[in-house]
C-alpha positions as CSV (number, residue, x, y, z in Angstrom):
1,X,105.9,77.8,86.4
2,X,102.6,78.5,87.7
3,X,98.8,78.5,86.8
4,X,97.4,80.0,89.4
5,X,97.1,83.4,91.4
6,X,96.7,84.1,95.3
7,X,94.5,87.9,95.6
8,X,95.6,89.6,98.4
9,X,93.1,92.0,100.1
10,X,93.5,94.6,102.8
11,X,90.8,96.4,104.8
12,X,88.1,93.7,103.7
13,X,90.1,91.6,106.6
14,X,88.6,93.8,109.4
15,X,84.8,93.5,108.5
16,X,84.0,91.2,111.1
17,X,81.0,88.8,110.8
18,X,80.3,90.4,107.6
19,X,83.6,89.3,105.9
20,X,82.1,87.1,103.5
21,X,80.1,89.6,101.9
22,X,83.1,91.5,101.0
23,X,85.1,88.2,99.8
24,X,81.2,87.0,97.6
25,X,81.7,90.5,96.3
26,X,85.5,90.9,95.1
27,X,85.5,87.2,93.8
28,X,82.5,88.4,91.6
29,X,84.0,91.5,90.3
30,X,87.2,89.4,89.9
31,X,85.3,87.2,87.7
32,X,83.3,90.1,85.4
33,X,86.8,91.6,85.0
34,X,88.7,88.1,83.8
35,X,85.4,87.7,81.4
36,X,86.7,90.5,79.0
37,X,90.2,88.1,78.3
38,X,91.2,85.2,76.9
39,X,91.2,82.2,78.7
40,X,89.2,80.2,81.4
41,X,89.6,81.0,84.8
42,X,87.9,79.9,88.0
43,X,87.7,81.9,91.4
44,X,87.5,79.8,94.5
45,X,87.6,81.3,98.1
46,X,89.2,79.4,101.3
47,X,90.1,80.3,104.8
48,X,90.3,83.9,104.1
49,X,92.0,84.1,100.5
50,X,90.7,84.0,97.0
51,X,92.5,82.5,94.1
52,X,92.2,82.4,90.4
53,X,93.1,79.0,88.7
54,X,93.9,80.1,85.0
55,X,93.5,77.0,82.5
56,X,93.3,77.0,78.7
57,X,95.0,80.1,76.4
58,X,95.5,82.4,79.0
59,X,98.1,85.2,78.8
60,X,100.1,86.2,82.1
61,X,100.4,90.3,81.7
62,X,96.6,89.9,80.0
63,X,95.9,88.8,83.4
64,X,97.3,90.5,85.6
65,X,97.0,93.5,83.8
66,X,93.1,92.7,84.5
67,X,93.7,91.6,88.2
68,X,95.0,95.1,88.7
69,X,91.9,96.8,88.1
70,X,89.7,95.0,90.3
71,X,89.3,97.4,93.3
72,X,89.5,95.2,96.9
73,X,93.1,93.5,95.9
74,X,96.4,94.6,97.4
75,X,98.2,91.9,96.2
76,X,98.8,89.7,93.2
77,X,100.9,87.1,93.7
78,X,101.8,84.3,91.3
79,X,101.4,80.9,93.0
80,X,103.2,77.4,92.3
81,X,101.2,74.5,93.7
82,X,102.4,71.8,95.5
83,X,101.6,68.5,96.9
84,X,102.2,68.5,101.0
85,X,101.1,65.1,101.4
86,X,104.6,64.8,103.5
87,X,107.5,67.1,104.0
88,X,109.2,65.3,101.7
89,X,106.9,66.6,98.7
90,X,107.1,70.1,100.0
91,X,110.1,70.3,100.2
92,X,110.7,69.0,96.6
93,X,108.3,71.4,95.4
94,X,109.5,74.3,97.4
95,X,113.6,73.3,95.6
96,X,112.2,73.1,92.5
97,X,110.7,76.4,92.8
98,X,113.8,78.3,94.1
99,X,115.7,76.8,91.4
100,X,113.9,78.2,88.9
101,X,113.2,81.5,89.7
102,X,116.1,82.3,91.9
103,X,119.1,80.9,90.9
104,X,120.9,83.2,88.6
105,X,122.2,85.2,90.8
106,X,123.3,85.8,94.3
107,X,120.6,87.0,96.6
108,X,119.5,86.8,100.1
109,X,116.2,84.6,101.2
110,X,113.7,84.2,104.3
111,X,111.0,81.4,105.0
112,X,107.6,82.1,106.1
113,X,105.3,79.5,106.1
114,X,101.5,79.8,107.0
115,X,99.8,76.3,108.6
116,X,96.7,76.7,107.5
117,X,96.2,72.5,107.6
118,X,96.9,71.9,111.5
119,X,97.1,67.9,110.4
120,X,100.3,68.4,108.4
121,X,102.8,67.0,111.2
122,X,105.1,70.1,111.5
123,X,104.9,73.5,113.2
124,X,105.3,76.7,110.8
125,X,108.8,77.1,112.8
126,X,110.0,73.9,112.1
127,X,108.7,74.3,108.4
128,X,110.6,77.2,108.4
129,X,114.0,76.0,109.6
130,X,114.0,72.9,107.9
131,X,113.1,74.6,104.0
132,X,115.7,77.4,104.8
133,X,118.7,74.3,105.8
134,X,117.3,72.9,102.8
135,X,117.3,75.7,100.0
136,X,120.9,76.9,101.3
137,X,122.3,73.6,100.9
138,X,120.1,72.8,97.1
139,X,121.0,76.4,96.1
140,X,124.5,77.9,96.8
141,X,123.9,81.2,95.2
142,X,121.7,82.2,98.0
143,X,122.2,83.4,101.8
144,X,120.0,83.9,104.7
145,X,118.6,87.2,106.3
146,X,115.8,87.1,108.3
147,X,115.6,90.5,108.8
148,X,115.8,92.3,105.0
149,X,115.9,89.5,102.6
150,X,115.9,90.0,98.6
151,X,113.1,87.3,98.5
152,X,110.7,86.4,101.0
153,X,109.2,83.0,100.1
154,X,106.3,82.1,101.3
155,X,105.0,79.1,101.8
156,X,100.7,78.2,102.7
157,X,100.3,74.3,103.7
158,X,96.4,74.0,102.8
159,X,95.3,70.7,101.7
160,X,97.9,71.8,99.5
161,X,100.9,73.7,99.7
162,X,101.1,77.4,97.8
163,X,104.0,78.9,96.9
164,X,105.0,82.6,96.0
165,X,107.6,85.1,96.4
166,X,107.1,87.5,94.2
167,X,103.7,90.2,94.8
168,X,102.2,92.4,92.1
169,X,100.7,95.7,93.3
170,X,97.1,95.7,93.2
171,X,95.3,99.0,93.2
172,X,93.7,98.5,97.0
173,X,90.2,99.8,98.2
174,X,87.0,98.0,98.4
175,X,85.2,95.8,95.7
176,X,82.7,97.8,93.7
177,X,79.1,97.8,94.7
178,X,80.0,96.9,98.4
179,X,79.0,101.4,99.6
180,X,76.1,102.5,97.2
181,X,76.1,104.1,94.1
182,X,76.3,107.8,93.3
183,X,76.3,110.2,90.1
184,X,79.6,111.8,89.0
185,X,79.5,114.8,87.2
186,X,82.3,114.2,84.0
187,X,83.8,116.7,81.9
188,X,86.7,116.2,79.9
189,X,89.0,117.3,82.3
190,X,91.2,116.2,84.2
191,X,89.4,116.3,87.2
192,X,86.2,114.8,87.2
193,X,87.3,111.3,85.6
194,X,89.9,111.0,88.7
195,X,86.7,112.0,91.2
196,X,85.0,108.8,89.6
197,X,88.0,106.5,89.9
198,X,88.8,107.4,94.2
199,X,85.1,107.2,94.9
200,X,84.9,103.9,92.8
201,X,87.6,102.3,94.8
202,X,85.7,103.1,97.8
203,X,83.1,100.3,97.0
204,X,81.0,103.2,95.0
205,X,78.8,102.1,91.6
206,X,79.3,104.8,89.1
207,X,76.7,106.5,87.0
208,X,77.7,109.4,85.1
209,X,76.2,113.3,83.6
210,X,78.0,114.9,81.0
211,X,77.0,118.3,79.6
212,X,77.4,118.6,75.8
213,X,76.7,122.3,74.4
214,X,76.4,121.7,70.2
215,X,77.3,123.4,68.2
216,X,79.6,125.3,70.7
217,X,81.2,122.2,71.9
218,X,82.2,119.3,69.2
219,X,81.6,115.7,68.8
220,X,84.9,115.2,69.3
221,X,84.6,116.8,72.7
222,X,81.6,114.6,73.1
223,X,83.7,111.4,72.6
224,X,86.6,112.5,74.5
225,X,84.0,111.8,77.6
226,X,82.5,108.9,76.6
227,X,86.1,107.4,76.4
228,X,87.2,108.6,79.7
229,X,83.8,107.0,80.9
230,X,85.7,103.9,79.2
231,X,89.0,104.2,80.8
232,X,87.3,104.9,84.3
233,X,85.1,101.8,83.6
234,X,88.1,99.7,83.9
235,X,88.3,100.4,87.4
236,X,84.6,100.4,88.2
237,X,82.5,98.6,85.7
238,X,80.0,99.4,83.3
239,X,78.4,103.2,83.8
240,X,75.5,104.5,83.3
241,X,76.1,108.0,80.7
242,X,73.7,110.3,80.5
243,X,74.8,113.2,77.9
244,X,72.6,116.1,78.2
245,X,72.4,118.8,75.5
246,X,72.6,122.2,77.4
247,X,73.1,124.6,74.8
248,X,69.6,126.2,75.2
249,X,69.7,126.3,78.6
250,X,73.3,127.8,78.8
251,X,72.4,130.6,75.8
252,X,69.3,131.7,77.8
253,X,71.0,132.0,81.6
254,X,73.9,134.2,79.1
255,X,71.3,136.2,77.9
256,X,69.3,136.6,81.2
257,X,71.8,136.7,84.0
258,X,74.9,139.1,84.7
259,X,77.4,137.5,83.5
260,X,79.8,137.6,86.1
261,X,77.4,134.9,87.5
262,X,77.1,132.4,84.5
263,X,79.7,130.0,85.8
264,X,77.7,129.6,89.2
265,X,74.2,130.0,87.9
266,X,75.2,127.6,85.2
267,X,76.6,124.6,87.2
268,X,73.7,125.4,89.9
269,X,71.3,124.0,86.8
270,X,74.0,121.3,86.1
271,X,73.7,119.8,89.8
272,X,69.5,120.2,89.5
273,X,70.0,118.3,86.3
274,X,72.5,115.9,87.7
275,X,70.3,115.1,90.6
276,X,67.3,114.3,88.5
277,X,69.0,111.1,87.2
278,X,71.0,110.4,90.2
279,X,67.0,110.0,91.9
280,X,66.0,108.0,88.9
281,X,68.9,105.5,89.6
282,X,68.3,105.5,93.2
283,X,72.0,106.9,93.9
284,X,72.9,108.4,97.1
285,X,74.9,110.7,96.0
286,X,76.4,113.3,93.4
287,X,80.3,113.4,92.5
288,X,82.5,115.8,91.5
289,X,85.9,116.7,90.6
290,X,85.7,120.1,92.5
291,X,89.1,120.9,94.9
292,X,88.9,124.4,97.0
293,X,90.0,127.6,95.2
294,X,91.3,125.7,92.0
295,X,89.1,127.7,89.9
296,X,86.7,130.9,90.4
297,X,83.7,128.4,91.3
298,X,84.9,126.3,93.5
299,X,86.2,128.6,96.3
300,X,84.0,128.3,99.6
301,X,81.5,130.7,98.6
302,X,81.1,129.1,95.1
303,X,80.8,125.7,96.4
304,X,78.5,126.8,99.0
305,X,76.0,128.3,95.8
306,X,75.9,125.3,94.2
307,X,75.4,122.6,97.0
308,X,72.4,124.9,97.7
309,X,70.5,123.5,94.9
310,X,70.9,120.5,96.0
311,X,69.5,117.1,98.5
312,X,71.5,114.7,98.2
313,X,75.0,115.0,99.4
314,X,77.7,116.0,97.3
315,X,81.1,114.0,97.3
316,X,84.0,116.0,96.4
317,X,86.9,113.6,97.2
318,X,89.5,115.8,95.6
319,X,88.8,119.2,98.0
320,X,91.7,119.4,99.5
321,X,94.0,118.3,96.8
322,X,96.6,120.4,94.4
323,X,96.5,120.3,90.8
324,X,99.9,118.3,90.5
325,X,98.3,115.8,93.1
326,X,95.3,115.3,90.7
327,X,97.6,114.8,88.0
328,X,99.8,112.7,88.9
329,X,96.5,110.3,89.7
330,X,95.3,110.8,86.3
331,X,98.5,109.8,84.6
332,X,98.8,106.6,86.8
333,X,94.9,105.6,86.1
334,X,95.2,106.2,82.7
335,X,92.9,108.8,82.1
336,X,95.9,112.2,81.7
337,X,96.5,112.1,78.1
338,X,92.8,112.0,76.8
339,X,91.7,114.5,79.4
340,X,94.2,117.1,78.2
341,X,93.0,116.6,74.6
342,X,92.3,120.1,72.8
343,X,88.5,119.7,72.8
344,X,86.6,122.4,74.8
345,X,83.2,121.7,77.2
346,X,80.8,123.6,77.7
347,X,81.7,124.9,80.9
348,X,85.1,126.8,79.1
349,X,82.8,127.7,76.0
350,X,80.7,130.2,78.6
351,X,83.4,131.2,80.9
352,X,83.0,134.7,81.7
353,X,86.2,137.2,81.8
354,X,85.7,138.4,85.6
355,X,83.5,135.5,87.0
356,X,82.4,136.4,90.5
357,X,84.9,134.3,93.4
358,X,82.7,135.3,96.4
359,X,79.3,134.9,95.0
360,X,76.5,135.8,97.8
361,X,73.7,133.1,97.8
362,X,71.0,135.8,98.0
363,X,72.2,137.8,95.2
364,X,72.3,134.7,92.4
365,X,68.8,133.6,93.9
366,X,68.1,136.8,93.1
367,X,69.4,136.7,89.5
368,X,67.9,133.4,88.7
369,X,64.3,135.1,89.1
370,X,65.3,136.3,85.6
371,X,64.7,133.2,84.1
372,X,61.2,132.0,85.7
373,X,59.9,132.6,82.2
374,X,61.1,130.1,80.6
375,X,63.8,127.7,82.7
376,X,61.8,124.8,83.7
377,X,60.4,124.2,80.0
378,X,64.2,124.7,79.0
379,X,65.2,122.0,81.9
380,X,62.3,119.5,81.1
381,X,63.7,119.3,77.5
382,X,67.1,118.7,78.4
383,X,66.0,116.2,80.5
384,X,63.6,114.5,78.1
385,X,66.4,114.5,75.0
386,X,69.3,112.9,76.7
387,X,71.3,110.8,75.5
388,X,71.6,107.5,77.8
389,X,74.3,105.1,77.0
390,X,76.0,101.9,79.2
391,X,79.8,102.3,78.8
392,X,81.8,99.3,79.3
393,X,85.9,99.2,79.5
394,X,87.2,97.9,76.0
């Protein structure tokens, strides 16, 4: 029926002079993501839309199934080409089309046509009426309402003539790459891995810091993360893991600090840590999966503790979302069922029973003076034996 696709994108129509960039950059992430399938595929712009002309062993869900993970398309729509030399040849095209994909049963049917070519000798309203006498008459199953039709065909006269009806969802935003890059901190919750994906579709690079606490905390937990990084990279591309062993750090605040602090004073060193590398890769940025008063350290007064640590700006796209909000993201993204596997991190492994809700800022500075002695040794090791590792989408 058809070998080639029509991308539809949304707000990357309203950038103005600096359109193009945005187009260069979804046509490029179009191509890295059609790389990881079968078949040969080429990605052409013109006049404001982007296609992909599929040639070779291609598979149709392989390919839209990768389509709809490219951030910066709203649309998918399955495209049969068409000579327009005359209206004759459209309009054959156009008949065959209908034909085929809707004539089984009885359905109702609009026109649209789009004149890109202004040489082809009719306007779009004349297109328009003339294709709709002629499909009613070619195609008696089918009736005309121009106000809620069952299919909307429509009809592009380039220097060809492009046909569709039918639009996949794609999953929207902006391509990858096009707003920065920033450092998400991931857990194996079920948090964290949706933070990455929403900031991702905003244009965002993705680098990532996970805290791994051995022997408290598995290598099972350990690969529960690094294959949420994998499911994530779908969406955003390859990211940059860094899996830092914390276990020293964590025993040492436990034994120094009053434990109704741990959680803060502990995610206070996280964001230090997570900062470190989010300077070394020249991010703008850290991430999390924090939302207000889900948990005993992310009211107000906790968040306000730990952004205190640090410079760069933290992005908590989730703040003002509820847990079945979150969730129902994670299950449609893919990343639900590992997140709720049975493997513990290191922030639940040191959970006190009464953690503070309303820490004061002055009061854990004041705590942390406990561990002058030996916390920036502790923190230069962690930093020194992590783990880096590039995770790609399989």
């Amino acid at each position: 029926m058809y070998d080639t696709f029509l991308l539809k994108y949304g707000e990357i129509g309203i950038k103005g002079n600096n359109r193009h960039l945005f187009e260069d950059a979804l046509a490029k992430k179009v191509r890295e993501a059609l790389r990881r399938i079968s078949g040969e595929f080429e990605v052409t712009k013109e006049r404001g839309r982007v296609y992909v002309h599929c040639s070779g062993e291609w598979d149709e869900e392989e390919t839209i199934d990768a389509l709809q993970h490219v951030f910066g398309i709203v649309g998918i729509c399955p495209v049969r080409v068409v000579s327009c030399e005359s209206y004759e040849t459209l309009r054959d095209g156009v008949l065959a089309y209908m034909k085929e994909e809707h004539s089984k049963k009885e359905e109702t049917f609009k026109v649209k046509t789009r004149r890109a070519n202004k040489q082809f000798p009719m306007t779009s309203m004349q297109i328009d009426a003339e294709l709709g006498h002629d499909i009613l008459e070619a195609c008696p199953n089918l009736t005309v309402d121009v106000h809620r039709p069952d299919v909307l065909l429509d009809v592009e006269v380039r220097d060809e003539a492009y046909i569709y009806s039918r639009i996949i969802p794609g999953p929207g935003g902006m391509p990858v790459g096009t707003n920065g890059s920033a450092m998400l901190c991931l857990s194996g919750g079920i948090d964290s891995p949706v933070a990455g994906w929403m900031v991702a579709k905003r244009g965002v690079t993705i680098d990532a810091t996970y805290f791994h606490a051995p022997p408290y905390t598995s290598e099972r937990a350990k690969q529960k993360v690094v294959d949420l990084a994998k499911l994530v990279a779908k969406y955003s591309g390859p990211i940059r893991l860094h899996i830092v062993n914390f276990t020293d750090i964590q025993l040492y605040i436990y034994d120094q600090c009053p434990h109704e602090e741990l959680t803060i004073i502990m995610r206070r060193y996280m964001m230090k840590i997570a900062e470190h590398f989010a300077r070394e890769r020249g991010d703008l940025g850290l991430v999390t999966g924090e939302s207000i008063g889900q948990v005993s350290s992310q009211t107000m007064q906790s968040l306000l503790c730990t952004n205190a640590v640090c410079t760069l700006p933290v992005y908590r796209p989730l703040i003002g979302f509820d847990k079945n909000d979150i969730v129902e993201i994670s299950k449609e993204i893919g990343t639900y069922e590992t997140s709720i596997l049975p493997y513990e991190d290191c922030c639940t492994i040191f959970v006190a029973k009464h953690p503070v809700t309303k820490p004061n800022l002055n009061m854990i500075e004041r705590s942390e003076t406990h561990l002058s002695e030996k916390i920036d040794d502790l923190l230069q090791t962690a930093i020194e034996t992590t783990e880096v590792m590039t995770v790609t989408a399989d």
